[in-house]
PAZAPA-4460 file (N, C-alpha, C; in steps of 0.05 Angstrom, whole numbers, plus 32768, in hexadecimal, padded with zeros to 4 digits):
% residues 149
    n_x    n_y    n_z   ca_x   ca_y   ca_z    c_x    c_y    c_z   seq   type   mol
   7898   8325   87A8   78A1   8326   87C3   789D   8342   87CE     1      X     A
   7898   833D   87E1   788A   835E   87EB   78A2   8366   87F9     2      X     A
   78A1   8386   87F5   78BA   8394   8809   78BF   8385   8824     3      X     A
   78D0   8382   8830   78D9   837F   8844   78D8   835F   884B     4      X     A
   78CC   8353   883E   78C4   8331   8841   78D9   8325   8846     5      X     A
   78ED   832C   8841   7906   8319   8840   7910   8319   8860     6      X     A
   78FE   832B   8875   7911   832B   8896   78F0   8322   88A0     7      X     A
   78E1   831C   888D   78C5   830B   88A8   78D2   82EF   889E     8      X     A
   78D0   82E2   88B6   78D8   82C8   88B6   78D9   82C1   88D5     9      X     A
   78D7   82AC   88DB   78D8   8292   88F3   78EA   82A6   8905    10      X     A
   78EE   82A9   8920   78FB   82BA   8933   791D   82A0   893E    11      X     A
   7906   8286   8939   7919   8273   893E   7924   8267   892C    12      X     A
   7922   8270   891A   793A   8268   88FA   794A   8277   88F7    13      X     A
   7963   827F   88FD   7971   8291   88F1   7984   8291   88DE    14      X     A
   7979   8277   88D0   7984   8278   88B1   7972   8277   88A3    15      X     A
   795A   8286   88AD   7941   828C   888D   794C   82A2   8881    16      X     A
   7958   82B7   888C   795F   82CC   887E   7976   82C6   8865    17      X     A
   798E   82C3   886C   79A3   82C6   8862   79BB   82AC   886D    18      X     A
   79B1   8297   885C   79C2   8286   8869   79DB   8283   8864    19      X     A
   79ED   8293   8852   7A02   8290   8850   7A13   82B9   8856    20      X     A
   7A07   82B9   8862   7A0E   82D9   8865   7A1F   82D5   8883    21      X     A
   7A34   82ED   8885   7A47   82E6   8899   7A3C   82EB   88B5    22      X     A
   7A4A   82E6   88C3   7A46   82EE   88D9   7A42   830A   88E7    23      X     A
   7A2F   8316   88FD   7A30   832C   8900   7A43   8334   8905    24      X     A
   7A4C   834D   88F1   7A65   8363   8904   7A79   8358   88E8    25      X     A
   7A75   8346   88DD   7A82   833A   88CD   7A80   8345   88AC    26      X     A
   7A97   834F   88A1   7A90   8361   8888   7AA0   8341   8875    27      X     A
   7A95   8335   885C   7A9F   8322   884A   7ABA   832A   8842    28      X     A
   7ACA   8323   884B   7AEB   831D   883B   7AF9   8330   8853    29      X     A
   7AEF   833D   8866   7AF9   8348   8878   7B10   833C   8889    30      X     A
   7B18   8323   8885   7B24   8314   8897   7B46   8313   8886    31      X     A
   7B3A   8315   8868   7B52   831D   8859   7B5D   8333   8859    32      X     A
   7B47   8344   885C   7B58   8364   8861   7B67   8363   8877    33      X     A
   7B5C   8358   8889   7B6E   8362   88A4   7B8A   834F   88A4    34      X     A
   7B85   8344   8895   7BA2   832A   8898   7BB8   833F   8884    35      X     A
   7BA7   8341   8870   7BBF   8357   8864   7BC2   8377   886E    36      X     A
   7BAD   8382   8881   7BBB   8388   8889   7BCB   8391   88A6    37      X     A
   7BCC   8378   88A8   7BE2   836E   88C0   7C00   8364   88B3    38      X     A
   7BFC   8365   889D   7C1B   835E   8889   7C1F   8377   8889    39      X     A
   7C09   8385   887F   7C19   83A6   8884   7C24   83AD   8894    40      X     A
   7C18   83AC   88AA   7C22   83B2   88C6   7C34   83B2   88C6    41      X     A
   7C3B   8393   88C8   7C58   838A   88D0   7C68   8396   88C6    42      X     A
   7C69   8397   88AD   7C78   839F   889F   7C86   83BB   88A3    43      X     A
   7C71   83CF   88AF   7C77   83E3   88B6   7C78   83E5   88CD    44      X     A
   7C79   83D0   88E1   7C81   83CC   88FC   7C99   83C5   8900    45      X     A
   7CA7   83B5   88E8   7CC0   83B0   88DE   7CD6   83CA   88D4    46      X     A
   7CD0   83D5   88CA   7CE0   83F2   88BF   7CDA   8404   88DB    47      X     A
   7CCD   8405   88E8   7CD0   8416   88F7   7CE5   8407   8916    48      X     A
   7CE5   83EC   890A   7CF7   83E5   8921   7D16   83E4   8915    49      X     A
   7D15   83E9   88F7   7D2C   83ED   88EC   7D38   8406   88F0    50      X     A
   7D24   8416   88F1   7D30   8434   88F2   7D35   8437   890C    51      X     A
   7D25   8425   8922   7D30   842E   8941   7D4C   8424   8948    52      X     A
   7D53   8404   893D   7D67   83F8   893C   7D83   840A   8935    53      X     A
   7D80   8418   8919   7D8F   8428   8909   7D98   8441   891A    54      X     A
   7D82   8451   8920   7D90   8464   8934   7D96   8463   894B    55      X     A
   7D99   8449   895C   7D97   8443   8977   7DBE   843F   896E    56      X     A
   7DC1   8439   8958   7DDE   842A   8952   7DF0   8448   894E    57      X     A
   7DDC   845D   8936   7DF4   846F   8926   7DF1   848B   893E    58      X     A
   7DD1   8488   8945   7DC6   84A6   8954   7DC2   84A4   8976    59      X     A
   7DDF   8494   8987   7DC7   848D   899E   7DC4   84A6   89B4    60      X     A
   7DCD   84B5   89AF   7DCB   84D8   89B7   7DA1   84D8   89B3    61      X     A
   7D98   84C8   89A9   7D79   84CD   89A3   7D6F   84BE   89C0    62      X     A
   7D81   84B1   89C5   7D72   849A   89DB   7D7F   849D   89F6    63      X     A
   7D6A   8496   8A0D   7D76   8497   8A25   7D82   8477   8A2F    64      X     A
   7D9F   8474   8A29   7DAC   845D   8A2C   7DB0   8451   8A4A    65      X     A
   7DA9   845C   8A59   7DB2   8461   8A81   7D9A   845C   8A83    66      X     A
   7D78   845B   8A6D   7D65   8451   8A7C   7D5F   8431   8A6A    67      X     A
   7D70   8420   8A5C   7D66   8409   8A56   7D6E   83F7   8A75    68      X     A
   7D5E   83E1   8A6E   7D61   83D0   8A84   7D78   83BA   8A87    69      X     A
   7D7D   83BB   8A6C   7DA4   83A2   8A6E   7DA7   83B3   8A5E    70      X     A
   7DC0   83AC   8A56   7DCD   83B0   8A43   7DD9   83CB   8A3A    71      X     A
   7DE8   83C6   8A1A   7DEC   83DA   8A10   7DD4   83F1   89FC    72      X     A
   7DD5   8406   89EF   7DBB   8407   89DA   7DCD   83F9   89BE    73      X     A
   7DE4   83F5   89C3   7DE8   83EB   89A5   7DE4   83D2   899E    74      X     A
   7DDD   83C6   89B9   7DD8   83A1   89B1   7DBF   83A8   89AD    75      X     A
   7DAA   83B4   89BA   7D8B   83BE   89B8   7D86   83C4   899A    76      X     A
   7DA1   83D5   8995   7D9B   83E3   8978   7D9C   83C0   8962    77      X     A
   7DAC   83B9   8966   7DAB   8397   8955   7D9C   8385   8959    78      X     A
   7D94   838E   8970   7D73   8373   897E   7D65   8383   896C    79      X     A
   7D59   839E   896F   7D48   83AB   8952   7D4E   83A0   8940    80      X     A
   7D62   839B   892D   7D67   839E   890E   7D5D   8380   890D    81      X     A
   7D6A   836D   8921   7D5E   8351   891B   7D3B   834F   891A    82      X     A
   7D36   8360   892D   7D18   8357   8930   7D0C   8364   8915    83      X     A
   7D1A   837F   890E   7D08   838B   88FD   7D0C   836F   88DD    84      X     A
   7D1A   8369   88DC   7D2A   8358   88BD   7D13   833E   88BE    85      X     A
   7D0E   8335   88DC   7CF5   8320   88E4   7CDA   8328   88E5    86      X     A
   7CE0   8349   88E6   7CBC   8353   88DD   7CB6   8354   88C0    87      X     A
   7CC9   8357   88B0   7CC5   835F   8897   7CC3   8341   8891    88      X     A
   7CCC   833A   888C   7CD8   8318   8881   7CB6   830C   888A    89      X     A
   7CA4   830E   88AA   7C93   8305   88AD   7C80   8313   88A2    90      X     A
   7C7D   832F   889F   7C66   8339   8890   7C67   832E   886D    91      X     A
   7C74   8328   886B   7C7B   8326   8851   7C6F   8309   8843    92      X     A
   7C75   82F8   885E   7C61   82DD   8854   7C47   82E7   885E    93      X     A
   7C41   82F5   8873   7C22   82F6   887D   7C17   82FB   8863    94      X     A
   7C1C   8317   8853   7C15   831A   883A   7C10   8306   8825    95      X     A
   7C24   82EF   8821   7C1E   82DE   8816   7C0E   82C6   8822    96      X     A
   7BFF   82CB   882A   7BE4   82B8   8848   7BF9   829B   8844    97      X     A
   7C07   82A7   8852   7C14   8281   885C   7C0F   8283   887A    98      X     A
   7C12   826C   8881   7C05   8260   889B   7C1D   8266   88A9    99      X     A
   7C32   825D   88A4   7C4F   825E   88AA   7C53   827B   88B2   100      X     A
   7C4A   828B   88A4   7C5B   82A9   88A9   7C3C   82B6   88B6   101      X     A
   7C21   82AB   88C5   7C15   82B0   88D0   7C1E   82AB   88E8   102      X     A
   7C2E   8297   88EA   7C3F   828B   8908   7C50   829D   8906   103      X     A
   7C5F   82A9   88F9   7C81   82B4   88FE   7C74   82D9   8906   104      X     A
   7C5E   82D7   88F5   7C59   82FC   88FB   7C50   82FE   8913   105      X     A
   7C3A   82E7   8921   7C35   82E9   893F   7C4B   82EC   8956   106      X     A
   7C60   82D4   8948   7C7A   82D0   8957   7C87   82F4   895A   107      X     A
   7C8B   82F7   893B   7C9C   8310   8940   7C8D   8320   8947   108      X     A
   7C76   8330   8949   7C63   8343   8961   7C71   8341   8971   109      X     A
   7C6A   8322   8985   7C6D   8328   8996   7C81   832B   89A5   110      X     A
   7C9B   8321   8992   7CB5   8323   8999   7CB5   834E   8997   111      X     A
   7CAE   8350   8988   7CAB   8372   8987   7CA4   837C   8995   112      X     A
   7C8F   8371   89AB   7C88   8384   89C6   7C94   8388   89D1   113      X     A
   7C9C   8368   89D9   7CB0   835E   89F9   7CD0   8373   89EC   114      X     A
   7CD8   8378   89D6   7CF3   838B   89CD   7CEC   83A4   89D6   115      X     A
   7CD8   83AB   89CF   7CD3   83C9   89D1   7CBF   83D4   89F7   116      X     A
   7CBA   83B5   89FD   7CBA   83C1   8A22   7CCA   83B8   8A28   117      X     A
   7CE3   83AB   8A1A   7D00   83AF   8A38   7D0E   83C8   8A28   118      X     A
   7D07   83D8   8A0E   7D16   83F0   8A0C   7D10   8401   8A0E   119      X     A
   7CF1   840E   8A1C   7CDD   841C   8A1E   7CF2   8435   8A31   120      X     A
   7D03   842A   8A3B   7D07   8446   8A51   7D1C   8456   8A37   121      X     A
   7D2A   8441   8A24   7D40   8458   8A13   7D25   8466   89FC   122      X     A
   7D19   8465   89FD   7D00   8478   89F2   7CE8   8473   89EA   123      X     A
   7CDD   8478   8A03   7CBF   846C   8A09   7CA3   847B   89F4   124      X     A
   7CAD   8487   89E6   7C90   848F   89D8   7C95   8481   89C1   125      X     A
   7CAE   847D   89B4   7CAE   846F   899F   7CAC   8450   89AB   126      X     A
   7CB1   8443   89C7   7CAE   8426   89CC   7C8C   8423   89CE   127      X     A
   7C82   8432   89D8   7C60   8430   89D7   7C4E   8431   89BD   128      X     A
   7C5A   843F   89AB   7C4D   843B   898E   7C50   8429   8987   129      X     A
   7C6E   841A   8986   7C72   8404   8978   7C67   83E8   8983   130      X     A
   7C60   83E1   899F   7C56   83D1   89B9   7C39   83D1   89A7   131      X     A
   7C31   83E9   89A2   7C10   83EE   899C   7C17   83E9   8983   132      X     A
   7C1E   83EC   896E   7C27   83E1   8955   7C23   83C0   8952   133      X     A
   7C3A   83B6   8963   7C38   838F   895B   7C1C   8386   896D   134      X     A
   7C0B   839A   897D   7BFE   838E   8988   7BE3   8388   8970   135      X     A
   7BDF   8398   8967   7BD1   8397   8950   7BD2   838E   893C   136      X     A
   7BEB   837F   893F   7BF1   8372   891D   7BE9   8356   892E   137      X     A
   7BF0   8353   894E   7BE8   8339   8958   7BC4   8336   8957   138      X     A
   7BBC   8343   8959   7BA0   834B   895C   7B8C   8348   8946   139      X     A
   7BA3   8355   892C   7B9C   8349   8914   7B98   832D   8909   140      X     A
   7BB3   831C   8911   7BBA   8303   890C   7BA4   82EE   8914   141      X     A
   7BA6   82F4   8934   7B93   82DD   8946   7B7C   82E7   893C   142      X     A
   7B6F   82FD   892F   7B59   82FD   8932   7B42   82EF   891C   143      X     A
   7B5C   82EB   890A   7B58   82DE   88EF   7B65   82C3   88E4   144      X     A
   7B73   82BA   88F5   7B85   82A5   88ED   7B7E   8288   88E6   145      X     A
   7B5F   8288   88EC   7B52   8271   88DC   7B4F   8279   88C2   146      X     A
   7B54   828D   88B6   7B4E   828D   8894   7B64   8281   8885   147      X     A
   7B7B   8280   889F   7B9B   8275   888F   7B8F   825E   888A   148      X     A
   7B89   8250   8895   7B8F   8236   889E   7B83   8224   8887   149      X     A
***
């Protein structure tokens, strides 16, 4: 076979080349990496909503409490701890590729945004990392979620 012979072929066949090779843009098992790591994520989208939860409760001298939109920051600080206990708990099946905890980690994202833009005014640089955080674990999920299945 002569150099290069393997890319002359038919213009209108484009399975003479490589008929089982992925798709462009598409690296083989890539769809696993990103699922795990979007368990990462979470997971660390989860502790960081534990640690916001935690000091919103012991430290709220850190936060501007006169700019959330209801409430107190200490029910805020327990809406955290719940969400964060539902990020871990969901990254934790994503890791184990269940279909089930591919539903619960999308769920909890995006329950993680909508928490962190109604608490964005008690401290908005840490509410925008974390917003940009589950958006990417959502990003991750949908973008691969036929491999659960």
């Amino acid at each position: 076979m002569a150099a290069g012979s393997a890319y002359h072929h038919d213009p209108q066949d484009a399975q003479s080349i490589r008929p089982n090779a992925p798709n462009a843009g598409e690296a083989a098992g890539g769809g696993i990496a990103l699922l795990s790591f979007a368990g990462w994520f979470l997971l660390l989208a989860g502790t960081m909503h534990a640690i916001w939860g935690l000091v919103a409760l012991t430290q709220g001298e850190y936060f501007r409490e006169d700019s959330l939109l209801w409430s107190t920051l200490g029910v805020w600080g327990w809406v955290g701890l719940i969400i964060a206990l539902a990020q871990l708990i969901g990254g934790g099946a994503l890791l184990m590729r269940s279909s089930a905890g591919a539903i619960m980690a999308t769920l909890v994202a995006s329950i993680g945004i909508v928490f962190n833009f109604l608490t964005i005014g008690a401290y908005p640089i840490w509410s925008v990392i974390m917003i940009v955080a589950n958006a990417v674990v959502l990003y991750a999920i949908t973008s691969r979620s036929d491999e659960l299945l």
